[in-house]
Structure formats: C-alpha cells, structure tokens
C-alpha positions in Angstrom: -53.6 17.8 34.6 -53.2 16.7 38.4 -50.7 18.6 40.3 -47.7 16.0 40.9 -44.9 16.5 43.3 -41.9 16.8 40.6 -44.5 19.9 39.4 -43.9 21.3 43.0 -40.3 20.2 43.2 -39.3 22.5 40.4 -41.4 25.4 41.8 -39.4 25.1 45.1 -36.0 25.1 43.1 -37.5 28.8 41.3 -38.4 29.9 44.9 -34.6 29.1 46.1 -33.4 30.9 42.9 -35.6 33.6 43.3 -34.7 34.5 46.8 -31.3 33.9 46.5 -31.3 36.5 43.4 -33.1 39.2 46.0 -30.9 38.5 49.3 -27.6 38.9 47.1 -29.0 42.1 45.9 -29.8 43.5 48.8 -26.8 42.5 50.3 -24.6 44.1 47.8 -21.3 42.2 49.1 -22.0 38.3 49.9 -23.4 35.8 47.2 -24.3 32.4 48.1 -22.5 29.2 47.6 -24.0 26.1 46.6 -23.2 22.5 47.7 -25.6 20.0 45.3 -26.1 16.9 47.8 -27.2 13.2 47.5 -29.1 11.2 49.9 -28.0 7.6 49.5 -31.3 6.1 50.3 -32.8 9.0 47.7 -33.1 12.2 46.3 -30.5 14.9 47.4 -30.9 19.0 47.5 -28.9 22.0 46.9 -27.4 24.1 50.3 -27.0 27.6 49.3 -25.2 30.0 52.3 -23.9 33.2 52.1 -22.1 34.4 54.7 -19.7 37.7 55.9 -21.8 40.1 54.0 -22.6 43.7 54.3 -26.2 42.7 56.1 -25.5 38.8 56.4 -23.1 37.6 58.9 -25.0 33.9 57.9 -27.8 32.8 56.2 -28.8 29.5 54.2 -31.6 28.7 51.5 -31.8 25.2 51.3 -34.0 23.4 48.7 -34.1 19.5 48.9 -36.5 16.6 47.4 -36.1 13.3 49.4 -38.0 9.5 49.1 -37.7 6.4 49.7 -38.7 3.7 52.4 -40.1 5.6 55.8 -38.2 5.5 58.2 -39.9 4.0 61.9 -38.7 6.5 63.8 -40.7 9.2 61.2 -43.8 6.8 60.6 -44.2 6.1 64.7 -44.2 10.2 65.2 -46.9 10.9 62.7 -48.6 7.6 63.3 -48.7 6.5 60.4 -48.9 3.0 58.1 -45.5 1.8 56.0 -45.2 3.5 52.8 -42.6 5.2 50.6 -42.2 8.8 51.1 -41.6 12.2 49.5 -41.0 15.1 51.2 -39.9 18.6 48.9 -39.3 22.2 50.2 -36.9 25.1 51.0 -36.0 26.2 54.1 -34.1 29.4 55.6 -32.4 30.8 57.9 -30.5 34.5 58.0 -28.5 35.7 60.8 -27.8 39.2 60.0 -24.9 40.7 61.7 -26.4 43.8 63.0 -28.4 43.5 66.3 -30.5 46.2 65.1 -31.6 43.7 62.0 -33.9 40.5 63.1 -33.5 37.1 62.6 -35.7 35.3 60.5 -36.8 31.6 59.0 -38.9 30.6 56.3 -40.0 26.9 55.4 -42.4 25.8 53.2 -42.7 22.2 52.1 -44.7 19.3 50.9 -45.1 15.7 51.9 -46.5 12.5 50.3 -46.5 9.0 50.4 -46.7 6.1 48.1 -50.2 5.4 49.8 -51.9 8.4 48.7 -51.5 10.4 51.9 -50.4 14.3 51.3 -49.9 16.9 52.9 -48.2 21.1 52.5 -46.7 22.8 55.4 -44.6 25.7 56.8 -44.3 28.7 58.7 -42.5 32.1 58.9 -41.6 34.1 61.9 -39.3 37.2 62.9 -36.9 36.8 65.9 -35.8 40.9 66.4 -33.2 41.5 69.0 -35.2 44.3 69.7 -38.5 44.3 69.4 -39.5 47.7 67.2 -43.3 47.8 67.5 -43.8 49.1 63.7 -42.4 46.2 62.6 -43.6 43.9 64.1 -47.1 45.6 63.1 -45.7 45.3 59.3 -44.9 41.9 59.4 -48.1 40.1 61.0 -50.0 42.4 58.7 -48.6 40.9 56.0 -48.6 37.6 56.5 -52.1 38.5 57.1 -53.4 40.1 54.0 -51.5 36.5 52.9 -53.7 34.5 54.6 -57.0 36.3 54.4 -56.6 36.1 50.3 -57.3 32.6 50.8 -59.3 32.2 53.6 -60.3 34.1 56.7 -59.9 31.8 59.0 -56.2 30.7 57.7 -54.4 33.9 60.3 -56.5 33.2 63.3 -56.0 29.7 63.2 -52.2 30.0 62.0 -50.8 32.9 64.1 -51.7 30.8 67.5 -50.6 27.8 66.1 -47.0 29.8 65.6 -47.1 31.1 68.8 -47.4 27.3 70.1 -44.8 26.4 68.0 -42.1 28.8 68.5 -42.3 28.7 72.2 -39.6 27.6 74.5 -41.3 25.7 77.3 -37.9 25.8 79.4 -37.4 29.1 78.9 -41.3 30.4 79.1 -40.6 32.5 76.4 -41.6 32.2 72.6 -38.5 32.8 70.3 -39.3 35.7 68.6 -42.5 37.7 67.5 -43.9 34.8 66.4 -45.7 34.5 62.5 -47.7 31.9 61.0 -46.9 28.1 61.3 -48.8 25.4 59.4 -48.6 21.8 59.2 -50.6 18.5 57.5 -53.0 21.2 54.9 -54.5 18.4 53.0 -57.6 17.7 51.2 -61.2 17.7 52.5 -64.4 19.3 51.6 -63.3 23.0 51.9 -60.3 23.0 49.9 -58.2 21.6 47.0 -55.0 20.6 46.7 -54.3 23.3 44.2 -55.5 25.5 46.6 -53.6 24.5 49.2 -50.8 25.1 47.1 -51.7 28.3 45.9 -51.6 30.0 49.3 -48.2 27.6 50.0 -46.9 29.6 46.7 -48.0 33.1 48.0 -46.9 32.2 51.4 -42.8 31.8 49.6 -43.4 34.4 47.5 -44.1 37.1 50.3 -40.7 36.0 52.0 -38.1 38.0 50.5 -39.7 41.3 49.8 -41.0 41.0 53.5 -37.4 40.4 54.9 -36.2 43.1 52.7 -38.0 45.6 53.6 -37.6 45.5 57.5 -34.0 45.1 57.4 -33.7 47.5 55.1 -34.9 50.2 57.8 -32.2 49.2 60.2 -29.5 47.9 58.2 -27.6 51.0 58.7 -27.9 51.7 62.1 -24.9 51.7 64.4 -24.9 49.8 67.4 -23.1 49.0 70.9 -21.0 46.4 72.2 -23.5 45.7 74.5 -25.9 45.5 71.6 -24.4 42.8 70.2 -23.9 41.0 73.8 -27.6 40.8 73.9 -27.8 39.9 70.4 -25.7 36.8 71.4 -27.5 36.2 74.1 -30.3 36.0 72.0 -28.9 33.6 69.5 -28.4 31.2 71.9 -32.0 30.9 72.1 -32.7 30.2 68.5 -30.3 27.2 69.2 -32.0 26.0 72.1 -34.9 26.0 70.0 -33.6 24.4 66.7 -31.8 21.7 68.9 -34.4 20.8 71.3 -37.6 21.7 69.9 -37.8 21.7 66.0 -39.6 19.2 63.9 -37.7 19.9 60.9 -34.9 19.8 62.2 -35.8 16.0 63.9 -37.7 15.2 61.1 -34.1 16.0 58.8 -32.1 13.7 61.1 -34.3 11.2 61.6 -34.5 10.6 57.6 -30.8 10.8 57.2 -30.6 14.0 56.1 -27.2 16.1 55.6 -26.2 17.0 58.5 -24.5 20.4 57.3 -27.7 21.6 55.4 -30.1 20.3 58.4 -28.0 22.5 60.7 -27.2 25.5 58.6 -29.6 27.2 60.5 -26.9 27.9 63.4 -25.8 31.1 63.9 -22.0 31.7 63.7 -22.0 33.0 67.0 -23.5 32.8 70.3 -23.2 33.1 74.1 -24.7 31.6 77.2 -24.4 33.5 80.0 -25.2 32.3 83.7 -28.9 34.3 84.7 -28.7 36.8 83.1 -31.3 39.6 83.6 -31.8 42.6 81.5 -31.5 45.9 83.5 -34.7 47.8 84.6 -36.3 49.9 82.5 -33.8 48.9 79.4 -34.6 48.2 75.7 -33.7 44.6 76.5 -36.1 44.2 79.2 -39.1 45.5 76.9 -38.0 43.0 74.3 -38.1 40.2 77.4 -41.8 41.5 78.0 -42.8 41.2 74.4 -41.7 37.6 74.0 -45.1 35.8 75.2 -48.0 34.3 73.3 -51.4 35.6 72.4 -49.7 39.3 71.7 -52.2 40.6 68.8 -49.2 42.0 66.8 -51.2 43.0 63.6 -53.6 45.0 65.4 -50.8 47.3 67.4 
C-alpha cells in the first residue's frame, strides 16, 4: 500500500507524543499543555508548551496538518501552478533557562498538493550560549551517522545547506552551530518516497535523545549574572532570525496559521543592547568566533 499523507500525519502526532513523554521526564518539574486548534480554511494542530521548569524556562512541540486552496502569496514563492495543498509536521523550539544549556529547534514536515507534487523537509540545529567544543563534536556526529545510514552524500550536502540557512546576513553571523537543513526531498531516480521518509523518521526520532543528552551534561551547572546577560543577548538573535529570516515561520503566516503556535518559538526573554562587544580574550568572544559557516564541527 502507497504511503498517504494521513499515514504520515498520524506518525507526526506519535513523534509529538513521544517527545513530549522524554522532555517531561527529563525535566522532572514542567509538563506540557496542549491547545487543539482549527484552521478555518482547514485542518488545525495541537500546541503543546511547557514552560517554568527545572531545565525549561520555554519550549513548544507543535504538530499540525493543514489544506485547502494555496494561497498566492505561498504558490508565487515556490513558483508553483494553483492546486490544493497539504502541508503535515512538528516543529520545536526549547529555551532552556540555564545559559550553560543550548537552545535548540527541530522541524520536520511534509508537503503535497492536489496535483501530485510532494515533497519532505526539515532541519535541526543547536544554538549553545557557549559554544563547548565536545558538544558540538557530539551533535554533528550524530546527525551524521543519521544521514550517512541513508546516504553518504545526505551530511555533506545538508550541513552547508544549514549553515546557509541559519545565517544572519545583517548580523554576519550564523545563529548557532548550525546542523542539518533540508527542503523539497522528493522523488527521482535515486530515491523513493518511502525512503525519503525513512531517513525523515530517523531524522525525529534522533531529536530527543540527542537534546537530552547535551543538556543533561550542563543542566546543573551554576552560572553568573553576566552569564545570563549574554544569554539574552543571544536570544535576541534567534528572534531576529525567526522574524526576519524563517520560511516556516512566513510560510505559517502566509497560510493563516495560528499565530500563537507559529510564534511559540519566542523566548520569554531577551535583550538588545546598543554594540555590544564581548571582552577580549572572554568565553563570549570565542563563542562570537565560532559562529561562522564552513566550521567542520564533526571532525573537531
């Protein structure tokens, strides 16, 4: 039997179960709450956030399944002909409370149309405060060993691609430590759409246990005022970022999305301060120096 989108719908919903079931755990304080939505023009989600938790000052895993009529402004920026759409995934966010504990996002999805265009896509990347070298080794291995199970040209191709896409061009700065970042995997000669969704699956599955485990080794640290100065400081790049740059985050409002799930991915606080420069010499300015492209993080 064909893979069909509600057969990938109800996989998402498990992977928003699933991950909600492992954050709460390791948490041990914070469980989520879920708000069920509707989209009036079709289709609807469930927002799950957690927030003032032992690890979690924020976080939100968001599953939704959309269609209907395609909007202009969507067809015009992917250039393509009228047709209904449907558009499935789950997407995160977590903004942990400690600066010593990284940021992180997750979202994989899947896109078709009434035409018989389809499409997975996605991505995954750390934003650390501080950037902690064995860490960052960890996680790009990972998401390597992920990528090389299902072909080997999947992390060469993807990490750059991330790098791209997390990048602040105002700032000349990526946002974080980059990851992997995917978009229109359809169809062709080298691969099936089952495949393609195999290494999707593998991709959501690796998320949680991932997360876990690097937090977990700083989780109980103690930090500095100043710490968490800089980690404001730092969150108010992931906003730039969400706000001015992110597809899924145009691509939400520009179908008539919920506003409050589309933007759950704000972080309860933040601050802007006027040029600000990290002293000489400091942990902040090393993080600065690390937040470039083309850094081979996996083979540190």
């Amino acid at each position: 039997m064909a893979l069909d989108k509600q057969e990938i719908a109800l996989w998402f919903q498990g992977l928003q179960d699933r991950i909600c079931q492992q954050l709460e755990a390791f948490d041990g304080k914070a469980t989520f709450q879920e708000d069920a939505w509707t989209r009036e023009a079709g289709g609807g989600g469930r927002s799950r956030v957690i927030t003032e938790g032992n690890v979690l000052e924020k976080g939100g895993v968001n599953f939704s399944a959309v269609e209907g009529p395609t909007p202009e402004k969507i067809l015009n920026a992917l250039k393509l002909d009228q047709a209904d759409f449907f558009a499935t995934g789950v997407s995160i966010v977590l903004h942990p409370s400690s600066p010593k504990v990284p940021i992180i996002h997750m979202n994989v999805r899947y896109f078709e149309m009434s035409n018989g265009i389809w499409w997975f896509g996605g991505g995954i990347d750390l934003t650390p405060i501080y950037v902690i070298e064995e860490d960052a080794k960890h996680f790009h291995q990972q998401l390597k060993a992920v990528c090389d199970k299902h072909h080997a040209d999947y992390y060469p191709k993807f990490k750059p691609w991330a790098d791209d896409y997390f990048y602040l061009p105002h700032r000349k700065e990526t946002r974080g430590i980059g990851g992997i970042f995917f978009d229109r995997l359809s169809g062709n000669d080298d691969f099936t759409k089952e495949e393609r969704w195999k290494f999707l699956q593998d991709v959501g599955e690796l998320f949680a246990p991932l997360y876990i485990e690097i937090a977990g080794r700083h989780k109980d640290e103690t930090f500095t005022e100043e710490e968490k100065g800089w980690q404001l400081l730092r969150r108010s790049r992931y906003v730039e970022f969400n706000l001015l740059h992110d597809k899924g985050t145009k691509f939400g409002l520009d179908t008539d999305g919920r506003t409050e799930s589309i933007l759950m991915s704000m972080p309860p606080l933040a601050k802007w301060e006027y040029c600000h420069t990290p002293a000489p010499n400091s942990p902040e300015e090393k993080t600065q120096s690390l937040l470039k492209k083309g850094i081979d993080f996996a083979g540190m």
